[in-house]
C-alpha positions in Angstrom: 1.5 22.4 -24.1 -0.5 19.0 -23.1 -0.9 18.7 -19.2 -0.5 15.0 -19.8 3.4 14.0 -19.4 3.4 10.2 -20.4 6.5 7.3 -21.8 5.6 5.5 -24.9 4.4 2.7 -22.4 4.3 1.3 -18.8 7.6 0.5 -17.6 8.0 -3.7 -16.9 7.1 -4.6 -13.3 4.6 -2.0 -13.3 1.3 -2.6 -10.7 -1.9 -1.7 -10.7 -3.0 -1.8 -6.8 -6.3 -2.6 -6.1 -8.6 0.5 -5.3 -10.2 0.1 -1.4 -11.2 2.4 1.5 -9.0 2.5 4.2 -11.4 3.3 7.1 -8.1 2.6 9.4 -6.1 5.3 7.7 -9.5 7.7 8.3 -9.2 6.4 11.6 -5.7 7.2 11.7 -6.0 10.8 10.3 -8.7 11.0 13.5 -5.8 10.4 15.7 -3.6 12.7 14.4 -5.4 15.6 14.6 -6.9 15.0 17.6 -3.2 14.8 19.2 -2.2 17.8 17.6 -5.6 19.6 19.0 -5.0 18.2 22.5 -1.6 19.2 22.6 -2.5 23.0 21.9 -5.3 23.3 24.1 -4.1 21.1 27.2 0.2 20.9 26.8 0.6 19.1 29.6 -2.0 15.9 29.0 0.0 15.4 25.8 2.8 17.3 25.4 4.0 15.2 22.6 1.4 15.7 20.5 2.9 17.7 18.0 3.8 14.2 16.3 0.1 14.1 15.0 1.9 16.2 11.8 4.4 13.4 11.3 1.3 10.7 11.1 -0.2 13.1 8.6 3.3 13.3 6.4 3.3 9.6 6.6 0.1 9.1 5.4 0.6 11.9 2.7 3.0 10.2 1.4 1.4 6.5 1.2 -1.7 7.4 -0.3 0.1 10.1 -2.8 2.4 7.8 -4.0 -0.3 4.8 -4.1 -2.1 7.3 -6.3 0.8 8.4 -8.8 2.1 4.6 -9.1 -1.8 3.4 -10.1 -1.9 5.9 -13.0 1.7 5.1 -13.9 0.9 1.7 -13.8 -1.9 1.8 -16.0 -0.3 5.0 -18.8 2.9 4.9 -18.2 2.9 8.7 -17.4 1.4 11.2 -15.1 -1.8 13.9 -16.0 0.2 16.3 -14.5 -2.7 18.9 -14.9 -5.4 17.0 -13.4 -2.9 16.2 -10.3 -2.4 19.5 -9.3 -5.9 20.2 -10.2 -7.3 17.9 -7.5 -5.1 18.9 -5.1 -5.4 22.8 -5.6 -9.9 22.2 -5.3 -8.8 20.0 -2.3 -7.1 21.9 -0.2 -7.1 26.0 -1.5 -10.9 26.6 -1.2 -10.6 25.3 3.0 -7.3 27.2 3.8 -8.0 30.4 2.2 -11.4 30.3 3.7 -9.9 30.0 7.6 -6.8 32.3 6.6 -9.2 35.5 5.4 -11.5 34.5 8.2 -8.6 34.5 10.9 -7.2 37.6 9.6 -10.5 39.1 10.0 -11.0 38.2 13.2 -7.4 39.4 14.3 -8.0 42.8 12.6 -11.0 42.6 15.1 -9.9 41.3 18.2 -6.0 41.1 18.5 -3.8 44.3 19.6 -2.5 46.5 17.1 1.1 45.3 17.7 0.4 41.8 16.3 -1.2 42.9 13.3 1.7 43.8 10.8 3.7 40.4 11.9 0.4 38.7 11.5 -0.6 40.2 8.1 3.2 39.0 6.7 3.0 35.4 7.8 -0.9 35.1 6.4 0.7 36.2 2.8 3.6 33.5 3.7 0.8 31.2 4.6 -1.2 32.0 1.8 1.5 31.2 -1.0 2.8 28.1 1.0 5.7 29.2 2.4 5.5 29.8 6.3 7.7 26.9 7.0 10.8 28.9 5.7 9.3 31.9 7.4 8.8 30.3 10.9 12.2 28.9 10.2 14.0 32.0 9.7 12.1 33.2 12.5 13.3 30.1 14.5 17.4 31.6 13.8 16.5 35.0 15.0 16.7 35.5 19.1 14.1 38.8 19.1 11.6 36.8 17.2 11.1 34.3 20.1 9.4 36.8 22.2 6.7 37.4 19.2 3.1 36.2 19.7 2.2 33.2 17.8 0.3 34.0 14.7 -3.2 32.9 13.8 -2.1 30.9 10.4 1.4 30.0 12.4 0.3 26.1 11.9 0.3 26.6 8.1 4.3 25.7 8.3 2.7 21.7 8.0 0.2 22.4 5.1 3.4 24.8 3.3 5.4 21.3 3.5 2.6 19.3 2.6 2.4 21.6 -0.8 5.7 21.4 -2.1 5.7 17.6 -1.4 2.7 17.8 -3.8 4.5 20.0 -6.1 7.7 17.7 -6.6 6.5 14.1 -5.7 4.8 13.0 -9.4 7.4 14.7 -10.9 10.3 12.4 -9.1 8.1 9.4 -9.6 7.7 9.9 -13.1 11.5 10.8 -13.3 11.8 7.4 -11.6 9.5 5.5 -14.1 11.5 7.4 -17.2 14.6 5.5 -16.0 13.5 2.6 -15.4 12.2 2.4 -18.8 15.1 4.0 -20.2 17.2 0.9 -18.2 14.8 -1.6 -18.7 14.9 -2.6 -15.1 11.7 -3.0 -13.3 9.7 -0.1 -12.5 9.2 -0.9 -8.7 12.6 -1.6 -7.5 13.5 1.2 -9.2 11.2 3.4 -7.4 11.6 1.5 -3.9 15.3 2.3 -4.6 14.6 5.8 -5.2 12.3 6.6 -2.4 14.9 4.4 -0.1 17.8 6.6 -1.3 15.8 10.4 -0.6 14.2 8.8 2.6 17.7 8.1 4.0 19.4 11.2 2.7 16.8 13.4 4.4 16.7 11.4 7.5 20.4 12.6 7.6 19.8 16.0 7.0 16.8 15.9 9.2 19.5 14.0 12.5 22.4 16.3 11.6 20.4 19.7 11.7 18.1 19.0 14.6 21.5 18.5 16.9 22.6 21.5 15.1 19.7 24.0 14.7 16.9 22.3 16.3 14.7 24.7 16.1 15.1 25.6 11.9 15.0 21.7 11.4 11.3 21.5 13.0 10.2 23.3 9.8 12.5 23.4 7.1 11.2 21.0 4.1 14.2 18.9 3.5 14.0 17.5 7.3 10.7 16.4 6.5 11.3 14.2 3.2 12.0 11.2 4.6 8.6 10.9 6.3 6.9 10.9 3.5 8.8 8.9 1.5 8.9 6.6 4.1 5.2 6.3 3.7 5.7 5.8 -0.6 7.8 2.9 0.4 4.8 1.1 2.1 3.0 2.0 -1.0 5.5 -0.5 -3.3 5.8 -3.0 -0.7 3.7 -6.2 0.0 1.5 -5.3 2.8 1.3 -8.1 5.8 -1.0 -11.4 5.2 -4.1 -10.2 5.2 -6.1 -13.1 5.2 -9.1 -12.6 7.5 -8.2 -15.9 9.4 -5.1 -17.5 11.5 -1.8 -15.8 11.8 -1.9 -13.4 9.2 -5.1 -11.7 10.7 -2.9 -12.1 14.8 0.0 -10.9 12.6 -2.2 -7.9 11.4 -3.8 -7.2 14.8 -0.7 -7.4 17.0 1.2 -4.6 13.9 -1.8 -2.2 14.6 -2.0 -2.2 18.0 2.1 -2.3 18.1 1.7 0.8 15.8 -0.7 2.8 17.7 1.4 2.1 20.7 4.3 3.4 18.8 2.2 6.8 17.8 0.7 7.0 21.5 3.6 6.8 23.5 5.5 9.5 21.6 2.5 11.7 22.4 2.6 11.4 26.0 6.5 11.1 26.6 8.1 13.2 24.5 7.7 17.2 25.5 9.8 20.2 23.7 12.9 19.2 25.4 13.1 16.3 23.1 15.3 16.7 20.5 12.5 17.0 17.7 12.2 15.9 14.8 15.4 13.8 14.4 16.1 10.2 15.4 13.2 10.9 18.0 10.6 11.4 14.9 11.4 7.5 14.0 9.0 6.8 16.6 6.0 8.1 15.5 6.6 7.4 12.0 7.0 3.7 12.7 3.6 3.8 14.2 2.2 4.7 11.3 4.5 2.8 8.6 3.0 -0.4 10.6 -1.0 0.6 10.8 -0.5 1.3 6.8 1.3 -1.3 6.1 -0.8 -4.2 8.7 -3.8 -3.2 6.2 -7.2 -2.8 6.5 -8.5 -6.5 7.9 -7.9 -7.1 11.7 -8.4 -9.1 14.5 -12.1 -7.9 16.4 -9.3 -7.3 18.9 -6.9 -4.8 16.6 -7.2 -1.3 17.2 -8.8 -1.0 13.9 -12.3 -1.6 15.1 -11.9 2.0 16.9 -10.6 3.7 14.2 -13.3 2.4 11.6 -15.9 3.3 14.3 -18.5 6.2 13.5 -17.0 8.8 15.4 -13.6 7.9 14.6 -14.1 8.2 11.0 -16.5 11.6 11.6 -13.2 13.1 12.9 -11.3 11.4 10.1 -13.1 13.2 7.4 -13.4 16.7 8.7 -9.8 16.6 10.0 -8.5 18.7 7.7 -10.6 21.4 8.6 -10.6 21.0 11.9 -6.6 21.4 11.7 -7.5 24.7 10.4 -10.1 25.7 12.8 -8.6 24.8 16.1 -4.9 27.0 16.2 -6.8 30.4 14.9 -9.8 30.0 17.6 -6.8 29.0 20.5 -5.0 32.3 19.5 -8.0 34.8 19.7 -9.8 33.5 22.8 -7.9 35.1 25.4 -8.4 38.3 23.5 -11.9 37.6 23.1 -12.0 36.6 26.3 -10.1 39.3 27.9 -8.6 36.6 30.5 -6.7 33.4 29.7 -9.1 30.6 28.8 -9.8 28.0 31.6 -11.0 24.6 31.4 -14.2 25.3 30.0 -13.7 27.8 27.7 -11.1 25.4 26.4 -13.6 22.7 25.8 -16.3 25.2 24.8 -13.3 26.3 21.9 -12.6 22.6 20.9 -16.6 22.1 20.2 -16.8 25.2 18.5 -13.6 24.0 16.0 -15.5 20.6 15.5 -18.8 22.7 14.7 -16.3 25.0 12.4 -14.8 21.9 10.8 -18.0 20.2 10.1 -19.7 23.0 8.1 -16.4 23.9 6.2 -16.4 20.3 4.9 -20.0 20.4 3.7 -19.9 24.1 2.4 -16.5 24.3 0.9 -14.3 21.6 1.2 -16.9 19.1 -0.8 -18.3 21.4 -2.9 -14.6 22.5 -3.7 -14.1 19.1 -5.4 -16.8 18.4 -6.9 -19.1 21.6 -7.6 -16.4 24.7 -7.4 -15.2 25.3 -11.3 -16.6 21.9 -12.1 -15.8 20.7 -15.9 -13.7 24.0 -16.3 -9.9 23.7 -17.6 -6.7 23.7 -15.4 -5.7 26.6 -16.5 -9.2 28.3 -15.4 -8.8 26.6 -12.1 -5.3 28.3 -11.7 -6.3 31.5 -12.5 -9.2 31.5 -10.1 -6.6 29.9 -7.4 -4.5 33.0 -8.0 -7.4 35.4 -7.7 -8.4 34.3 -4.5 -4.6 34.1 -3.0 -4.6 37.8 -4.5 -7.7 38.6 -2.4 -6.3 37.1 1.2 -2.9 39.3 0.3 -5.3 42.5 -0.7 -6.8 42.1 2.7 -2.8 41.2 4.8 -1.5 44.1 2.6 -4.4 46.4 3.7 -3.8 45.6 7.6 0.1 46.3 7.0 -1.0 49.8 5.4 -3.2 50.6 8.4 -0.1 49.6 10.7 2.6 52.2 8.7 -0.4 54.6 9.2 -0.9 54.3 12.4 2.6 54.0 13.7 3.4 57.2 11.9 0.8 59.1 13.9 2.3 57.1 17.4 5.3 58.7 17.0 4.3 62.4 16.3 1.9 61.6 20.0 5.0 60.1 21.8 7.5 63.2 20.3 4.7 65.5 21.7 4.2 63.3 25.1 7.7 63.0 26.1 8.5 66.7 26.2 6.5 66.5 29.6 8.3 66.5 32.9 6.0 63.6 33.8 6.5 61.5 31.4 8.2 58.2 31.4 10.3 57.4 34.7 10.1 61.2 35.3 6.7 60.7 36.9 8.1 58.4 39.8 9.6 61.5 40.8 8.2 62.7 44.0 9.0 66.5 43.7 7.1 67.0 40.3 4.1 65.8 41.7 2.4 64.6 38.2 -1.1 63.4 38.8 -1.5 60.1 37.8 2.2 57.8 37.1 0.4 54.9 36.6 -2.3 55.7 34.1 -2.6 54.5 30.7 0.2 55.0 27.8 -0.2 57.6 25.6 -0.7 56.0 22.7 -2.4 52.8 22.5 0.7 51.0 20.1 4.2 50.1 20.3 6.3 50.3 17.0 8.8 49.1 15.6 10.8 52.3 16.6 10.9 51.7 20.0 12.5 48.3 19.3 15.3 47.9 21.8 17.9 47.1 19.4 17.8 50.5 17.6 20.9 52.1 17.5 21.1 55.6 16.7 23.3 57.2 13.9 26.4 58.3 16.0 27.1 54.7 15.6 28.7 51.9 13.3 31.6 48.8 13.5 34.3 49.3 15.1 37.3 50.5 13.4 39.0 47.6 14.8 36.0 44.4 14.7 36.0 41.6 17.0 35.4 38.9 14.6 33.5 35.7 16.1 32.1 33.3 13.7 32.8 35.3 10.5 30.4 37.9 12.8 31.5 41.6 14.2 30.8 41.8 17.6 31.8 45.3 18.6 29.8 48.6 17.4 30.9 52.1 18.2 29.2 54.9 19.5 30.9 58.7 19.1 29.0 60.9 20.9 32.4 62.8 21.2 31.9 64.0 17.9 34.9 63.3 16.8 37.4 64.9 19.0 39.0 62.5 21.8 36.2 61.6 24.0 35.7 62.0 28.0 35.7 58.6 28.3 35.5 55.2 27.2 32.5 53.1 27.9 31.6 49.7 27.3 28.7 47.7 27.2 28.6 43.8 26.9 26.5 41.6 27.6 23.4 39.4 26.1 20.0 41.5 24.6 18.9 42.4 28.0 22.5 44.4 28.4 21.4 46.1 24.7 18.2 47.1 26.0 19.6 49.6 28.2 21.6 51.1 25.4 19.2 54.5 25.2 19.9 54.9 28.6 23.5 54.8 28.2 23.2 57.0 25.1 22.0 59.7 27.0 24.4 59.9 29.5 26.8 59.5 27.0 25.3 62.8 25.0 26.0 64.4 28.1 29.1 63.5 29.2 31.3 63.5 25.3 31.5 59.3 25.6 32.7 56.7 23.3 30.5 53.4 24.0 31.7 50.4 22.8 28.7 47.7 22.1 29.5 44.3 22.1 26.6 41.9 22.5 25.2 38.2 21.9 21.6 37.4 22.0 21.4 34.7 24.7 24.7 34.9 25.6 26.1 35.3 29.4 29.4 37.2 30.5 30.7 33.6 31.9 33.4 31.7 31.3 31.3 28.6 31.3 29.0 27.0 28.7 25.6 28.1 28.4 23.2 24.8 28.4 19.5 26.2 28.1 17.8 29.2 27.8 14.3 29.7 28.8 14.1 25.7 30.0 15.1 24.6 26.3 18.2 23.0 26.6 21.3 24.5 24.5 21.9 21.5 21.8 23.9 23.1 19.7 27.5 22.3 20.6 28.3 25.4 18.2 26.2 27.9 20.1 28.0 27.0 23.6 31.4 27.2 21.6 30.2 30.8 20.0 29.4 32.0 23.5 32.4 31.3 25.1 34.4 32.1 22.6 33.1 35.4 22.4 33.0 36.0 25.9 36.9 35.7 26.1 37.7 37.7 23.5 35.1 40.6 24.6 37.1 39.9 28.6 40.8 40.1 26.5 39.9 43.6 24.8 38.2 45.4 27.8 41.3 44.0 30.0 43.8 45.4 27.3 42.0 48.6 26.2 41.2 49.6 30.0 37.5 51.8 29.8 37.1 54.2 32.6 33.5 51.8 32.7 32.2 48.7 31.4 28.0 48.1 31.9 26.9 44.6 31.6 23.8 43.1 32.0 22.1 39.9 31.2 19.0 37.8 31.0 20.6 35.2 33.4 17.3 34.0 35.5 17.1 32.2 32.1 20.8 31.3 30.5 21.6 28.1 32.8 25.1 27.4 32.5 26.9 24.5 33.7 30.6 24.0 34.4 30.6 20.1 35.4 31.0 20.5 39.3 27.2 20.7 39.9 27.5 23.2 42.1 24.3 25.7 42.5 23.5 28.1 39.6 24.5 31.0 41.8 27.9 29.7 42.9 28.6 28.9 39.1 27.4 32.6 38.1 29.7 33.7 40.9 33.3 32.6 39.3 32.2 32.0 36.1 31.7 36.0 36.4 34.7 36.9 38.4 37.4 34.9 36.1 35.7 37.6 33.5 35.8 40.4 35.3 38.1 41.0 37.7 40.5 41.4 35.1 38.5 44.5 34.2 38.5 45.7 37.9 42.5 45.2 38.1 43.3 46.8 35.1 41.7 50.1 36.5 38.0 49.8 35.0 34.7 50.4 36.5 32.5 47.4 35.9 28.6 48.1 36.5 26.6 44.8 36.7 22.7 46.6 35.6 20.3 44.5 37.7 17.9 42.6 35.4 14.6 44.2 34.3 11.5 43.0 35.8 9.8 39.6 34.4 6.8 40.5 32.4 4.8 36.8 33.7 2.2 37.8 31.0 1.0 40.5 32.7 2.7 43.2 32.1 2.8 44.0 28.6 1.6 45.6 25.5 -1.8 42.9 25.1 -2.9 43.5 28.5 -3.0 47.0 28.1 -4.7 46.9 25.1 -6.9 44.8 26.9 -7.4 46.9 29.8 -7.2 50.2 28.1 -9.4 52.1 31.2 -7.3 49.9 33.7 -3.8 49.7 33.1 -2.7 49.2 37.0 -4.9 45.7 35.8 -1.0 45.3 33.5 1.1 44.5 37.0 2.6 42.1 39.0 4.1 41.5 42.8 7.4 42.5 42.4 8.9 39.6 44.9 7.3 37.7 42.0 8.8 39.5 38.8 12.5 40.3 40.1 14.3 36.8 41.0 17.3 37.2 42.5 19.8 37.9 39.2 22.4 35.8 39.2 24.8 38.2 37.3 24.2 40.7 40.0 24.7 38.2 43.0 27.8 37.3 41.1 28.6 40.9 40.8 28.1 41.4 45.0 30.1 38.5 45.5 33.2 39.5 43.2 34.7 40.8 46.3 36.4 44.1 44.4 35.2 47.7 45.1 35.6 48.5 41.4 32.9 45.5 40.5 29.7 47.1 41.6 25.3 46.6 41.1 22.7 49.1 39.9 19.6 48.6 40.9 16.9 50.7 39.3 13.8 48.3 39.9 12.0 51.0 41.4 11.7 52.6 37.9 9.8 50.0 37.7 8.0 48.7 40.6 7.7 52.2 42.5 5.4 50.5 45.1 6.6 47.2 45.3 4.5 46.2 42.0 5.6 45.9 38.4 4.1 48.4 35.5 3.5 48.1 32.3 2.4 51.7 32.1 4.5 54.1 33.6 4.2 58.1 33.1 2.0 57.5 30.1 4.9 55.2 28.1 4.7 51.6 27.8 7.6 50.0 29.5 7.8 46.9 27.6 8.4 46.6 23.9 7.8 42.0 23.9 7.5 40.1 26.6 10.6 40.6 28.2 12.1 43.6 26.5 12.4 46.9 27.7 11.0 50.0 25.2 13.8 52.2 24.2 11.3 55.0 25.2 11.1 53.9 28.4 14.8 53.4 28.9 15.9 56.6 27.8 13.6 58.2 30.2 15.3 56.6 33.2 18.8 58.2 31.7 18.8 60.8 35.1 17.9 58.0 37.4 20.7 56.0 36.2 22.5 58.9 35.5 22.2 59.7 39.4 22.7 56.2 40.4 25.8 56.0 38.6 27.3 59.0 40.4 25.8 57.6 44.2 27.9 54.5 43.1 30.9 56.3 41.6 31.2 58.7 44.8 30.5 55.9 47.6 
């Protein structure tokens, strides 16, 4: 089958633009990166820099759609073959050069614990598809606490790819009816690039109130932009006559747009609602540099961007896109300390070096040297050969990690039959030599996730349905005859996390536990409006949180547990009931209207005093870091264990059947925080408790409990 997809002849009203060098969209591509650099390596100077990828979509999508219009212009159709040919020697050779490169240097320098997630989203990057990765990543609550990944800022170049996959075939499609209605070609492309445009910039409003986070990288939030930038590619540009008031005209748009593209850099920050109406901003920068022209004004920004190092940034920016986000990952691991000012300046030299020889050694001779003269379908083959080599390599690292966890778990199964191991160390009559030494094995794995639950349990016989979602697991460790007691534990992750603790005392004691838990959600009666600083957008997400609150308050109240545990992250869930009262006096009766009900319906209700903070220090990477240091992994305790809300809330309940635990000397035994305690690692992420860990501080609790329970 031909390549070539033409019609019998140009559609009427078809144009020919005029080929020219832009040196002001170089210039602009200079910007846009450079935003997007700045903003990684110093947040704060421009913490809206993220918007540099929006320029780039916009500019995608002018000079793409310029492009496809020319040819269909001149034919009447669309080489399909040699369009995807260009585009696959543009932009493969660079990308899988950095991705096998990064991955390299991750396999070298990065803790085993990053490597399998790692290896996964380099395959995802690799085949173009890390947006949808990142944004199911983005729905799932555990995933925030992962390490970013060394090809993480592939999401842009994924979206960029399927643009280029679908955009001359919906121009074309356009064209094919226009000829088909005999109705000029360009209104019925503007009319077709107006109608996706707006449709997306729907989606892309609707879905960043909604699910902010998914809409950053999702594809169909991102449509508009570029077709926003097609539309400037059918229009008349601005009077661009290099004298009187269409050269001020031209001058006062660039300098307007730049403005536009500036200011959303420095005042917007990741509290802004992002992309949605917000992205109009930056995009209408851009729309009005492209669409202003090239001739300006001596005054116009122009005569910067056209300037020799503008343009020097403008043509390697591509690679220096690529360059910057892998060397930003591994420095602090190359490093062994968190990069300061100049090793940040020292790493944004070193990406420009980096950028420089990848355009002259492989992106240029990608176009023009690399399987010159050869067909397209030689070109594809080779393209899949060389993704096939990057996934070889990912698959490889993901091997090694199954390997290697394997033999973790036969060391821990052999390491924790020791009296001193885990939280048994800390205590002072077994007299084990060294408590805070390093782990045992150098790896945590997926086993010791947190959220495992072992087999005694499944859903509830009885489901607490919220949002089409069971909320309620059980746990018979009663074996099936009528348990001792039933036991409840509720709360967000951070009251799951202390679910192998509670499993062992329930072994011991013939419980029934009764799970219910929502990641991010607090035992309150009032909404939750951020997490982490972030605020809580999604009007849905407040109303899921409540909701399930009451109903998990209504069954403990009816069904009367001989205890309830609850624990949450709440030095990070603000909530906010309206009076604008103080955090902890909200905590206080939000808390109490939950669970004093408990208390008066005969109940025990445990509040579990949050786990130490980890403040960076005091997990998994720094001990792999420090692996002949590991007291190196700690913090001040006054620093890592803010006052818990859900506990002061707890104290202030006023009942004697609404009580604290407080086992933060499990973890900070002399007033500083651990990573490494009794040769386990205490953390599994950077806030979560290992399940290893927890279930060695069952007897502590276990003995807690009873103080409690007896006083």
């Amino acid at each position: 089958m031909s390549n070539a997809v033409r019609t019998m002849a140009p559609p009427r009203g078809a144009t020919t633009p005029a080929k020219e060098v832009r040196r002001d969209v170089q210039g602009l591509r200079a910007i846009a990166v450079l935003l997007v650099v700045i903003a990684h390596l110093w947040p704060a100077w421009l913490p809206g820099g993220y918007v540099g990828v929006d320029v780039f979509f916009v500019i995608s999508g002018f000079l793409m759609t310029k492009h496809l219009l020319s040819e269909l212009g001149r034919t009447g159709g669309v080489r399909l073959g040699a369009f995807y040919l260009r585009r696959i020697k543009r932009l493969l050779p660079a990308a899988l050069t950095v991705a096998l490169v990064s991955l390299a240097a991750a396999w070298v320098f990065l803790p085993f614990p990053r490597w399998a997630s790692l290896a996964w989203e380099t395959i995802a990057a690799t085949v173009y598809i890390e947006n949808w990765v990142l944004a199911d990543k983005s729905l799932d609550y555990s995933a925030d606490n992962a390490a970013p990944s060394t090809v993480q800022h592939y999401w842009s170049l994924s979206v960029e790819e399927q643009f280029y996959l679908v955009w001359p075939l919906f121009l074309l499609g356009l064209f094919l009816l226009a000829a088909r209605w005999r109705l000029p070609s360009v209104r019925v492309v503007r009319g077709g690039l107006a109608a996706v445009g707006v449709l997306s910039l729907i989606v892309c409003i609707h879905l960043t109130y909604t699910s902010p986070s998914e809409a950053y990288f999702v594809t169909q939030t991102r449509v508009w932009e570029f077709a926003a930038g097609g539309l400037v590619a059918t229009v008349l540009t601005l009077p661009r006559s290099r004298t009187g008031a269409g050269l001020l005209i031209s001058g006062a748009a660039q300098w307007a747009g730049l403005g536009l593209i500036l200011f959303a850099a420095v005042r917007f920050n990741d509290d802004t609602l992002f992309p949605g109406a917000a992205a109009l901003v930056p995009v209408m920068g851009t729309l009005l540099v492209l669409v202003s022209g090239p001739h300006s004004p001596g005054w116009s920004p122009n005569t910067l961007l056209a300037a020799p190092p503008a343009q020097f940034i403008g043509d390697i920016s591509y690679s220096l896109y690529l360059w910057h986000w892998p060397l930003i990952v591994l420095a602090p691991s190359v490093l062994n300390r968190d990069p300061a000012l100049g090793d940040q300046v020292l790493l944004l030299a070193v990406a420009v070096a980096l950028a420089a020889l990848t355009k002259s050694l492989v992106e240029d001779p990608g176009r023009s040297v690399l399987l010159a003269g050869a067909s397209f379908g030689r070109v594809l083959g080779a393209t899949a050969a060389s993704m096939a080599v990057v996934t070889v390599v990912a698959a490889a690292m993901i091997v090694s990690v199954d390997s290697a966890e394997r033999n973790h778990s036969a060391v821990l199964k052999d390491a924790s039959r020791s009296s001193c191991f885990g939280a048994g160390s800390l205590q002072p009559d077994r007299l084990c030599p060294e408590p805070l030494g390093p782990p045992a094995t150098e790896v945590v794995t997926a086993a010791e996730s947190y959220e495992k639950s072992p087999s005694e349990c499944g859903r509830a016989a009885d489901p607490l349905w919220i949002k089409k979602a069971n909320r309620l697991i059980e746990c018979d460790f009663a074996g099936g005859a009528d348990p001792a007691a039933t036991v409840w534990l509720v709360g967000d992750s951070h009251a799951e996390q202390w679910q192998a603790a509670i499993f062992e005392l329930a072994r011991q004691n013939r419980w029934m536990v009764k799970k219910s838990v929502v990641d991010g959600c607090p035992v309150v009666d009032v909404p939750r409006v951020a997490f982490k600083g972030k605020p809580t957008t999604s009007e849905a997400y407040r109303k899921k949180c409540l909701k399930w609150s009451g109903a998990v308050s209504e069954r403990i109240t009816a069904e009367k547990p001989e205890l309830v545990f609850v624990s949450s992250f709440g030095v990070v869930e603000k909530i906010d009931d309206g009076s604008g009262r103080s955090q902890p006096e909200q905590y206080s009766d939000g808390f109490a209207r939950r669970a004093l009900p408990w208390a008066e319906a005969g109940s025990e209700v445990f509040v579990l005093r949050d786990t130490p903070l980890t403040l960076d220090r005091t997990t998994t990477e720094c001990l792999a870091q420090n692996p002949t240091a590991p007291r190196a992994c700690s913090n001040d305790g006054a620093d890592a264990l803010p006052a818990d809300p859900l506990a002061e809330a707890a104290k202030a309940a006023g009942s004697d059947r609404i009580k604290v635990l407080d086992l933060s000397d499990q973890f900070c035994p002399d007033g500083r925080c651990y990573a490494s305690i009794g040769g386990a690692h205490v953390y599994y992420d950077d806030n979560h408790v290992t399940s290893t860990y927890m279930r060695s501080l069952a007897p502590a609790l276990a003995a807690d409990l009873k103080a409690s329970r007896a006083g």
